[in-house]
Structure formats: C-alpha cells, structure tokens
N, C-alpha and C positions, 0 to 999 in steps of 0.2 A: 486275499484283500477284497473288502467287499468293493463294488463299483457305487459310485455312485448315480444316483440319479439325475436324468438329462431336464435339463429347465426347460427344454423345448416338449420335453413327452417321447412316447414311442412311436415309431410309424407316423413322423410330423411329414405333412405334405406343403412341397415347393411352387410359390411359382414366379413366372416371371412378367413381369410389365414394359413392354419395350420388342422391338423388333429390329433395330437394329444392328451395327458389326460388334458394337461391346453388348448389348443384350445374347447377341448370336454366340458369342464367344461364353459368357455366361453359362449359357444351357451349355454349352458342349463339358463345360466343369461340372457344374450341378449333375447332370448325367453320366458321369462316373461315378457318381455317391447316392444315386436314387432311381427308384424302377420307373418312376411316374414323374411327368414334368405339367403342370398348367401351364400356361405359356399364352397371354395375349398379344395377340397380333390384328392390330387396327383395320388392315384389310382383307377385306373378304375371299379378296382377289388371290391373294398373296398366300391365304392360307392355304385353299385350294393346288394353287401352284405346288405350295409347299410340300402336300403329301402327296402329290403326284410324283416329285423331283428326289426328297426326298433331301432336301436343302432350299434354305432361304431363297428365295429369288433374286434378291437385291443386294444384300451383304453378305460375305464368306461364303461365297455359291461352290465356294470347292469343300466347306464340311458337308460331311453326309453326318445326316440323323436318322436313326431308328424312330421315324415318326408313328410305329407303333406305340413307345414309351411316349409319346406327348399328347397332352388333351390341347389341341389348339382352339380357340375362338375370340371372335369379336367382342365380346360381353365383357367389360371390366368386371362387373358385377360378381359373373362367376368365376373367373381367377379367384378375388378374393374370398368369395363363400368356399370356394373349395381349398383354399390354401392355410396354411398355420403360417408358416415363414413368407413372405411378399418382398420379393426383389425389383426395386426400379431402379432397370435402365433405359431412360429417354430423357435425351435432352432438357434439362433444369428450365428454358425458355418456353416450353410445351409443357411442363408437369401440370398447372395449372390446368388447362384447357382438356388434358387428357382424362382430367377426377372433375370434372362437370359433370360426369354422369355417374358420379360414383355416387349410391347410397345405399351400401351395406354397412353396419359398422366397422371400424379398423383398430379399435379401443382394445382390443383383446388380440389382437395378432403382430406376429415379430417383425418385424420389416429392418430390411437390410439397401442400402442406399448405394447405387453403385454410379452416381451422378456427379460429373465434377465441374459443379456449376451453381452459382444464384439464384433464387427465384428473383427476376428483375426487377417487377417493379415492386415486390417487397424488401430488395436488398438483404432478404435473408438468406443464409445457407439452408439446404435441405431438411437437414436434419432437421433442424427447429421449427420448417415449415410444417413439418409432415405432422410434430407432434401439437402445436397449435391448432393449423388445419382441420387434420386427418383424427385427432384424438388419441395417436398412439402414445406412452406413456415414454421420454425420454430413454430410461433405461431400456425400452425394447428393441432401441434402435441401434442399427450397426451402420457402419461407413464404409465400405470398401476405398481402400489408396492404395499408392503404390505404382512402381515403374511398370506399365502392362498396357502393350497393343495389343488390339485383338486380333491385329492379323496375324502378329508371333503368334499368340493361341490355340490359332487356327492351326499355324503349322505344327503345334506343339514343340514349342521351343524353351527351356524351361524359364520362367518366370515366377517372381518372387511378388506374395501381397500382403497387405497390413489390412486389418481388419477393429476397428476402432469400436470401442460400445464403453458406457459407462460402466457396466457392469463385465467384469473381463471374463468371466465363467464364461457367459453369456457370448461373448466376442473367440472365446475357444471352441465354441460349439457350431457358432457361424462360420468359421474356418473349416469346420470338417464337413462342410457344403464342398466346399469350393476347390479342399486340399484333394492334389490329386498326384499323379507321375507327374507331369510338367504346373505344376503349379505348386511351390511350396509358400505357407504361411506364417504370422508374425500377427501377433495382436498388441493391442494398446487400449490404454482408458482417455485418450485427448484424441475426442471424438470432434471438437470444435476445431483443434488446430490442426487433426489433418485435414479436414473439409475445404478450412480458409487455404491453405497450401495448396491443396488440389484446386484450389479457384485462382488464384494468386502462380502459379505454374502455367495457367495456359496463358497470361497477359503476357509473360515473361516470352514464351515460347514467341510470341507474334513479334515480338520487338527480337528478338533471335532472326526471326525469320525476314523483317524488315531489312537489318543490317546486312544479311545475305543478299538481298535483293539487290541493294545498292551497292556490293562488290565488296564489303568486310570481309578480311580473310577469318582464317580459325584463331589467331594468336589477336587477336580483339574478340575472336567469341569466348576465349576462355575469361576473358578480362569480365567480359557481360556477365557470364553465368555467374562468376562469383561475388558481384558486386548483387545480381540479382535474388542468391541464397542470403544475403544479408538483410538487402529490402525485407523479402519474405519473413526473415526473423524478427523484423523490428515491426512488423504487423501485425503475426501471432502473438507473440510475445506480449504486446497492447493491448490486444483484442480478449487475450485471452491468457494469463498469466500462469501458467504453469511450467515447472519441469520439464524440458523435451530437448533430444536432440536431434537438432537440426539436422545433422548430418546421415541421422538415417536413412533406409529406402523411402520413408514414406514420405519423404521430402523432398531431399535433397537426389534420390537416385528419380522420384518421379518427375523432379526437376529438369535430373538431366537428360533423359530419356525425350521428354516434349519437345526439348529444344533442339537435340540433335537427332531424331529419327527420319526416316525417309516418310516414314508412316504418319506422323504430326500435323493434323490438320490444324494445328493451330500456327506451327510453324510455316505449311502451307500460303496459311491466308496472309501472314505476315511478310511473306517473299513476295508474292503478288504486288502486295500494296507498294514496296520497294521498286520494283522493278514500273512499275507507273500504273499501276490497273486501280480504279477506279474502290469505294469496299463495294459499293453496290455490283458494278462487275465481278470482283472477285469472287463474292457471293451464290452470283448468278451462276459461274463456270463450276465451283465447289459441287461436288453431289451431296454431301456430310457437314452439319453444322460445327464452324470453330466458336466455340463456347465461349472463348477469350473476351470475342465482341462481343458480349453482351455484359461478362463480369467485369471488363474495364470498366463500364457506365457506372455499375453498381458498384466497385471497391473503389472511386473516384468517390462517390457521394457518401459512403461511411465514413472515410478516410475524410471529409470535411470536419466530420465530428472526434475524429481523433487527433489530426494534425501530426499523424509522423510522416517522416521526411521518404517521397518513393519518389523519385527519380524518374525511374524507369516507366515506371507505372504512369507518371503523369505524360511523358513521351508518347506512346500509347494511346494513350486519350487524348493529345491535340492532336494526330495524325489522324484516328479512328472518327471520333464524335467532332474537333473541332478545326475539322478539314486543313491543318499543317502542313508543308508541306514535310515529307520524310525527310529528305535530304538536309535543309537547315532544320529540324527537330532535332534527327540524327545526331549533326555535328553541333548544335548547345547541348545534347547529353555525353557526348563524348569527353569535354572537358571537365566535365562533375562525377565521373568515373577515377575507380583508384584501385 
C-alpha cells in the first residue's frame, strides 16, 4: 500500500516557545519523536543553568534532558527561522508581549497551540489571534486540549490528548509530535470549541476551588461540576455551533481533571480566595499563572454580546474583578444550582 505523503514534509523541524512546566512537559513528548528540539527560553540565565543541569531550573527540575538534542536560546527570531512546526506554550496573558519582537515571517509555518487561555484584551482565543496577528493561515493551526498535568507528564503517567485543527489529516500528523508510551492521542476538527472549553474549565476550576475553601464538601462538588459541563455547553454551543460531544476528554475529562487535581492551579487560586486571601495576595504567593483570572474578565465581556445564562461563570467575576464577597456570592449561586 503506498504511503502517503506527510503535509508537514520530511525531516520537519520542532520548536518550542515557552519555558515553562507545560512547555517543559511538551519537549519531554516532542523528544521521543525527534532528534533535534528548538526550544526558546527567555532567559539567558536559565538556559545556561539548563545545560549545565541538564533540566529546567524552575519547572520539572526532576526531568532530565538530553540537552545535547536541544538548540536552546534567547532569539524568538531564531526558533522560528529554524523551525517548520512552532509550539506555544506561555501563558495566553504574555503571548502578546513575547512576539514584540518577533519579525520573521510565520505565514508559512505550522503552529500548534498548546495555551489554554485568551488573549485579554482582545477577548480572543489563540487560535484566531495567531492567525490574524501572526498571518498563519487558520488551517495551519492545531490546539492542543485535554485532561494533562505536566507534572503527571513528568512522571509519565499515562495521559490522554485531543488535538484539534481544521484540517484533520493535518491534526493526525500533529499528534505523532506529541504521541508517545505515556501520551496517547484523539484529534478533532472543532478547533474553536475546544479552545473556548479549555478557557471556560479553568473559570469553572477557581469557583471549584472557592467552594473548597469555604468548607463544601465533594457531594456539592459533584453537584458544581455537572451544573458547570452544562454552562460550558450552552457557551460553545453559542459561540460556535457545531456537532460535539460534550462529554468527551477534551472537555468534559479536561474539566474534570482542573477542578479536582492537587496540581490545578486554577483550582489553587480559587481555594485561596475561599479561605480569605486577598487575589492580589493569592497571586503574589502562586509561583505559576492561574489563567482563570484573566479569562473570567474576558468570557464575562463576550458573553455580554451573547447573553447565555452562566451562573457560575458570573460568580467568579463578582468575587474575582468585583471584589464580592465568596461566602454571600457563594450561597446566591448555590440556590440556582440543580
């Protein structure tokens, strides 16, 4: 049977945008499926560290890398000049600021998005920013989702990912980046609703993690999450009208993974604020951004223009941006719960 040929080419070269614990987790997949890794890492500091150790300095300091396979540096510039495929993981709130200095073309190369987050003050998902932005052509783009810490990763635990792109050849091919022993993969073409999900899961996660702080036991979290996979349907659903089931991993398992992990920094930040800390304190004490706070602001202000009914979601944003107190927020959401 003849094979067919890959849309990516032969001998396509990876790299990665991002240094942190899901970027770190990233290369450790990418580097079971490629001899050569680009890899920018913002600090100079850091890289140096890096091949001296022989691991990250700051995130999963317990993988070790064969930092012979990695070309590290500073230069966004040259990630992209050297790369075919471009993987961003860093923070949706920083993307912006991190491609100020980017100007090589990106029209011509594949990019895979592994950010589950807003551009905030555009209220856009990634996706759309990059291809606006950046000039990549819609179809070139993937989404990584799905239930995955990167500190299970790290240990190699197995985990399961969805892999989203308009064009699903395309989104099979981006999967055999990533697919490894401990990582198996699932593609899809509803590259828009799993984005909005994976932005719409960490809101959910903080308000998870509020009710924890304030002493909810689990038989009200179960009550939460499923009132929460509905919210999230009747948003997608809106926003972007297609076919999907909700109830898959790239949803509903990355749903529930957010809000019940020890590893959930979203669920983190949400038990803080619960228990009386301040966001700005909570903030402060976090070493790792919860994305949450930042996509509440922005699916609060879309969601003006839609007008479905979220609950949860609006809870979230009078505790978060319009300083509520948890406790009476809390118990008015408790009785519009079913």
């Amino acid at each position: 049977m003849e094979q067919q040929e890959s849309i990516l080419g032969t001998n396509y070269r990876v790299g990665i945008i991002g240094s942190g614990s899901w970027a770190t987790a990233i290369a450790k997949m990418v580097l079971c499926n490629t001899l050569r890794l680009n890899w920018f890492v913002r600090n100079e500091k850091d890289i140096n560290t890096f091949r001296l150790t022989g691991s990250n300095p700051k995130y999963l300091t317990s993988v070790k890398f064969d930092t012979s396979k990695i070309d590290f540096t500073n230069d966004i510039n040259e990630v992209v000049r050297n790369s075919d495929v471009i993987i961003f993981a860093i923070p949706s709130a920083f993307l912006k600021s991190a491609m100020q200095s980017l100007t090589e073309d990106m029209s011509k190369k594949f990019v895979i998005s592994a950010i589950k987050g807003l551009i905030p003050d555009e209220n856009m998902i990634v996706g759309s920013w990059i291809n606006k932005s950046l000039g990549v052509p819609i179809e070139h783009i993937g989404v990584i989702s799905g239930p995955c810490h990167a500190e299970e990763v790290s240990l190699e635990r197995l985990s399961y990912l969805t892999i989203a792109c308009q064009d699903v050849k395309l989104a099979r091919e981006y999967a055999k980046i990533i697919d490894c022993q401990f990582i198996k993969t699932t593609v899809s073409d509803d590259i828009y609703g799993t984005e909005y999900s994976a932005v719409l899961k960490n809101i959910m996660a903080i308000a998870s993690g509020i009710f924890h702080g304030l002493g909810y036991g689990d038989n009200f979290q179960a009550v939460l999450i499923s009132n929460a996979i509905q919210e999230i349907k009747r948003f997608v659903d809106t926003v972007h009208p297609i076919s999907r089931d909700i109830k898959s991993s790239a949803y509903l398992g990355d749903l529930l993974v957010t809000c019940y992990s020890q590893f959930s920094r979203n669920r983190t930040f949400g038990a803080m604020l619960g228990k009386g800390y301040s966001v700005k304190s909570a903030q402060m004490e976090m070493l790792m951004v919860a994305e949450g706070y930042y996509a509440v602001k922005s699916i609060h202000e879309i969601n003006e223009r839609y007008q479905v009914s979220m609950p949860i979601m609006d809870c979230v944003y009078n505790i978060v941006y319009g300083k509520v107190s948890p406790m009476i927020e809390c118990m008015l959401l408790t009785d519009r719960l079913r």
